[in-house]
C-alpha atoms as one frame of an Amber mdcrd trajectory, in Angstrom:
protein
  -6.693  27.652  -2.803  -8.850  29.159   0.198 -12.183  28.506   1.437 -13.346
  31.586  -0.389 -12.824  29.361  -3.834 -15.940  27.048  -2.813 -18.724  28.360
  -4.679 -20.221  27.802  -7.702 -18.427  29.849 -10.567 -18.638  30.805 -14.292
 -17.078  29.565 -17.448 -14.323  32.210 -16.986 -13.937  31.908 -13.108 -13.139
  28.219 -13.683 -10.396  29.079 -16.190  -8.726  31.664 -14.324  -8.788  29.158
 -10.834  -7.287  27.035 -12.912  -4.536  28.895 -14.421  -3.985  29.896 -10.054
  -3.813  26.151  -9.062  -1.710  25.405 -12.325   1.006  28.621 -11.213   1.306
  27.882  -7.389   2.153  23.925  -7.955   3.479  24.440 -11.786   6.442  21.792
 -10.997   4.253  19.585  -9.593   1.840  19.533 -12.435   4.170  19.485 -14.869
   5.904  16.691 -13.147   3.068  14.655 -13.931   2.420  15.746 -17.326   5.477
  14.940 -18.557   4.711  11.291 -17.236   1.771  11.150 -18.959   4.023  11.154
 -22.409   7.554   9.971 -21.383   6.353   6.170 -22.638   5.482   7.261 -25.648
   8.300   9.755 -26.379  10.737   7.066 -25.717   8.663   4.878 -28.561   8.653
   7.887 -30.991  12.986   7.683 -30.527  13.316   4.400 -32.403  10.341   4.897
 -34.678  11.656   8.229 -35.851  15.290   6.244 -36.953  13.550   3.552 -38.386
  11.056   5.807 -40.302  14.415   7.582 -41.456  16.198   4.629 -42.430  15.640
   3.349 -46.035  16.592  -0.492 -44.704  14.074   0.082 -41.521  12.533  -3.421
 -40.720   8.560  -2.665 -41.721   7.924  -5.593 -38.678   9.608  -2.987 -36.328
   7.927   0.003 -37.353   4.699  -1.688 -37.466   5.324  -3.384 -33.923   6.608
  -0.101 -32.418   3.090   2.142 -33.038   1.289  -1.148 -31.718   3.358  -0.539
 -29.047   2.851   3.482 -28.688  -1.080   2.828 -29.106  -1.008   0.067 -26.468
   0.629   2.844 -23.993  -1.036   5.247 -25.022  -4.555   2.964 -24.393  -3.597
   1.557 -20.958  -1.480   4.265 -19.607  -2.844   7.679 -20.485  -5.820   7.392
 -18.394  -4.486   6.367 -15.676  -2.006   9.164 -15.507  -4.741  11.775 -16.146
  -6.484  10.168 -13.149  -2.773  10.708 -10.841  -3.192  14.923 -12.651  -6.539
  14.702 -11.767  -6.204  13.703  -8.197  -2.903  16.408  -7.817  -5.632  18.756
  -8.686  -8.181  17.682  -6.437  -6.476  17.799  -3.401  -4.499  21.401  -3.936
  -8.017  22.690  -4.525  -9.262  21.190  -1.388  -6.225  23.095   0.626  -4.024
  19.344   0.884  -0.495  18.606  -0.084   0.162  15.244  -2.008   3.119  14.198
  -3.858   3.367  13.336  -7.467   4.242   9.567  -6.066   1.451   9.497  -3.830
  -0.904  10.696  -7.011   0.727   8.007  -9.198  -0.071   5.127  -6.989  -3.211
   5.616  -5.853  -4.122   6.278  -9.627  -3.044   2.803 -10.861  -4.721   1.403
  -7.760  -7.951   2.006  -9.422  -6.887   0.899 -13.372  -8.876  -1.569 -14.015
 -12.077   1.107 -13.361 -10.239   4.049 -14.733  -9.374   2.064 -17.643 -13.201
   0.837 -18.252 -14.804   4.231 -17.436 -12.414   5.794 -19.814 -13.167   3.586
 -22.652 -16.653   3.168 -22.328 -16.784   7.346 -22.175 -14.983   7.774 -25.250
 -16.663   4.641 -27.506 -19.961   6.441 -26.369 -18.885   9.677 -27.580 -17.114
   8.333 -30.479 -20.612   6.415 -31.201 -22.445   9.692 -30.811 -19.708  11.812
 -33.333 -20.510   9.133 -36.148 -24.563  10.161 -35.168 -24.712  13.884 -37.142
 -21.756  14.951 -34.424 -24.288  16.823 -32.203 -24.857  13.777 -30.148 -21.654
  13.509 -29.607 -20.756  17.047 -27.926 -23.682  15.954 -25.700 -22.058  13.190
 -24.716 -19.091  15.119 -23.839 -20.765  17.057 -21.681 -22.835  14.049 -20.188
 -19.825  11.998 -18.871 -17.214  14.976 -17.817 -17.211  13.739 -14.440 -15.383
  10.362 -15.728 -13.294   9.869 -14.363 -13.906  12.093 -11.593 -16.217  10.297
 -10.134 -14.170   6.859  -9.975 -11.745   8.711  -8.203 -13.206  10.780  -5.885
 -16.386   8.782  -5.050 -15.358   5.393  -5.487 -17.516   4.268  -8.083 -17.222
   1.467 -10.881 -17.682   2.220 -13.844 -22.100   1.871 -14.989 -22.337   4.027
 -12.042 -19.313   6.312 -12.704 -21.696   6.741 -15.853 -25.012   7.254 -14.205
 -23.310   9.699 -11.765 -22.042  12.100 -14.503 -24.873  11.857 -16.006 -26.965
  13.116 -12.368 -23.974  15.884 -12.333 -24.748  17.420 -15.804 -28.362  17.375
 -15.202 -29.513  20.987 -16.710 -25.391  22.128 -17.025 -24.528  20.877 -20.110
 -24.364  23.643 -22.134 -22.159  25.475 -19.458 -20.091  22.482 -18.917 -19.494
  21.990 -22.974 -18.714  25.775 -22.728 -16.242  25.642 -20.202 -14.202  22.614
 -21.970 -14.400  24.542 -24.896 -12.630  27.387 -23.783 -10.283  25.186 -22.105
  -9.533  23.082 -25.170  -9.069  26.514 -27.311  -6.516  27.687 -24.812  -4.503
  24.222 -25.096  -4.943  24.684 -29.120  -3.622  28.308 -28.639  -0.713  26.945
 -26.781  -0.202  24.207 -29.572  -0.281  26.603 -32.479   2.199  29.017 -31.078
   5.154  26.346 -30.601   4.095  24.815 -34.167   4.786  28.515 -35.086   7.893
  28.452 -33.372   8.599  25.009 -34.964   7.811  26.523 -38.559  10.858  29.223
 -38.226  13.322  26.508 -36.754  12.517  24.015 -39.864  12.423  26.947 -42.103
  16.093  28.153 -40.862  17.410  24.744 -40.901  16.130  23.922 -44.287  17.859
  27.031 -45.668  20.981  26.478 -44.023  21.376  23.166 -45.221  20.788  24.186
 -48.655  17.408  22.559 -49.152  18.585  19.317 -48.022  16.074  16.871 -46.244
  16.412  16.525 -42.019  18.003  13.274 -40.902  16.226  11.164 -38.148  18.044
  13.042 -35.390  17.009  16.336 -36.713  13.200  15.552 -37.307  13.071  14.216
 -34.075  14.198  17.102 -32.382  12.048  19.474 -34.378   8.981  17.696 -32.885
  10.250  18.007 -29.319   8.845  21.603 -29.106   5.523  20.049 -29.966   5.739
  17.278 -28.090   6.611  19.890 -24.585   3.250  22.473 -25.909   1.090  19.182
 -24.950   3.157  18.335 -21.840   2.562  22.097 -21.077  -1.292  22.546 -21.985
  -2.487  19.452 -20.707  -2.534  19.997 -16.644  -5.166  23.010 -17.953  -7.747
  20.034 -19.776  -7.423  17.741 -16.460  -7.603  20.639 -13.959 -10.650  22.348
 -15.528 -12.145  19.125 -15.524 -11.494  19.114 -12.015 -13.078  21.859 -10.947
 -15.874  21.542 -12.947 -16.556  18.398 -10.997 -16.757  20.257  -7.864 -18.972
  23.325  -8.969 -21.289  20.716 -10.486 -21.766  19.116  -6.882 -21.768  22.184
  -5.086 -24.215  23.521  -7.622 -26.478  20.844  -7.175 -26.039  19.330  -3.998
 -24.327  22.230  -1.694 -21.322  20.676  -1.504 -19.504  24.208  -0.907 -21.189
  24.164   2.824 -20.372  20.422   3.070 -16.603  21.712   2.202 -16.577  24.232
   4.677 -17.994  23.038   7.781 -15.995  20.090   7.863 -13.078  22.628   7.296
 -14.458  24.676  10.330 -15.234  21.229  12.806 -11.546  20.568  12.089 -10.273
  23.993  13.382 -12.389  23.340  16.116 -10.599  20.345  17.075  -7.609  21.692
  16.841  -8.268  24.692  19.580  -6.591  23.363  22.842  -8.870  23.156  25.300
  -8.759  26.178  28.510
């Protein structure tokens, strides 16, 4: 994206940046997406035969979703963080590969993991108080784990700092997530609508007769890819809201620029 993009912008201006980054690095993205759920995919393969199998081992099954929540607990984070970094540094005009995203996530887990946690058991806490307090909470702590990643911070002060960032933005922050979560939910619905006409057609064909393992399985894959798909959107609006909330607050557009314009000074060849 180009310098121009370094100012603070609306709800709407956020999405549609978004939806540029997304298009002009779509492999990329979706590279990583599909790593954030390949672990738990290849769980779901053996569940889904074992679920379908009247002589299924109840051990098994019960050991395989410890298994998928385990991944899902320890991994998923830390993957958002390598999306979240991919996003970062495409806005800020810098390549990085998918590789490059992956390791330096999981070279801060142990913070990314915390951060994450604690964010989520506050706003869990605050959903069980009248729900309100919970949407606040949301929009307290966006920057999580933003701020881990791009400021190097552990995780009480990851907390404090989102806090400082959502300072008198909170209602434009929760509005921007919002529209971002109710284009991913848009996305969702129409495959599950697609998904609806396949089972439908299959159903009829084979004269009312139940799926088999194999055939449930595959019916969920279209799902499975509308999550893959939508989920860059989530991590890069979350990105940029990051960014508008410092430059917003602190002028961090002009900090952006004029180190971008002392480095094309330094790269004129001196006369």
């Amino acid at each position: 994206m180009s310098d121009l993009t370094f100012r603070a912008r609306s709800a709407t201006e956020i999405v549609d940046g978004t939806f540029r980054l997304y298009r002009e690095h779509f492999v990329s993205f979706l590279t990583l997406s599909t790593l954030v759920y390949l672990p738990v995919i290849a769980l779901m393969i053996p569940l889904m035969g074992m679920m379908n199998d009247p002589t299924g081992d109840p051990t098994a099954m019960g050991l395989t979703f410890i298994a998928i929540g385990l991944v899902t607990i320890l991994w998923y984070p830390v993957m958002w963080g390598a999306l979240m970094l991919s996003a970062s540094e495409r806005y800020l005009g810098r390549e990085i590969e998918t590789g490059e995203a992956v390791r330096r996530a999981f070279g801060k887990f142990g913070t990314l993991l915390g951060s994450w946690v604690a964010k989520w058991l506050i706003v869990t806490i605050g959903f069980f108080l009248l729900i309100v307090p919970g949407f606040y909470f949301i929009a307290r702590y966006f920057a999580i784990p933003a701020t881990v990643l791009f400021e190097n911070r552990g995780v009480g002060d990851s907390l404090n700092r989102s806090s400082q960032l959502s300072i008198g933005q909170k209602g434009r922050i929760l509005g921007t997530l919002a529209l971002a979560w109710m284009i991913l939910f848009g996305i969702i619905f129409a495959f599950s609508m697609v998904i609806g006409v396949i089972v439908g057609v299959v159903t009829l064909r084979s004269g009312g007769e139940p799926m088999d393992g194999t055939s449930a399985l595959l019916m969920q894959l279209p799902g499975i890819f509308s999550y893959i798909l939508g989920l860059p959107i989530i991590v890069i609006v979350e990105t940029l809201l990051y960014y508008d909330a410092r430059i917003r607050q602190e002028g961090y557009d002009i900090e952006l620029m004029t180190a971008r314009l002392g480095s094309a000074d330094t790269e004129v060849p001196a006369h």
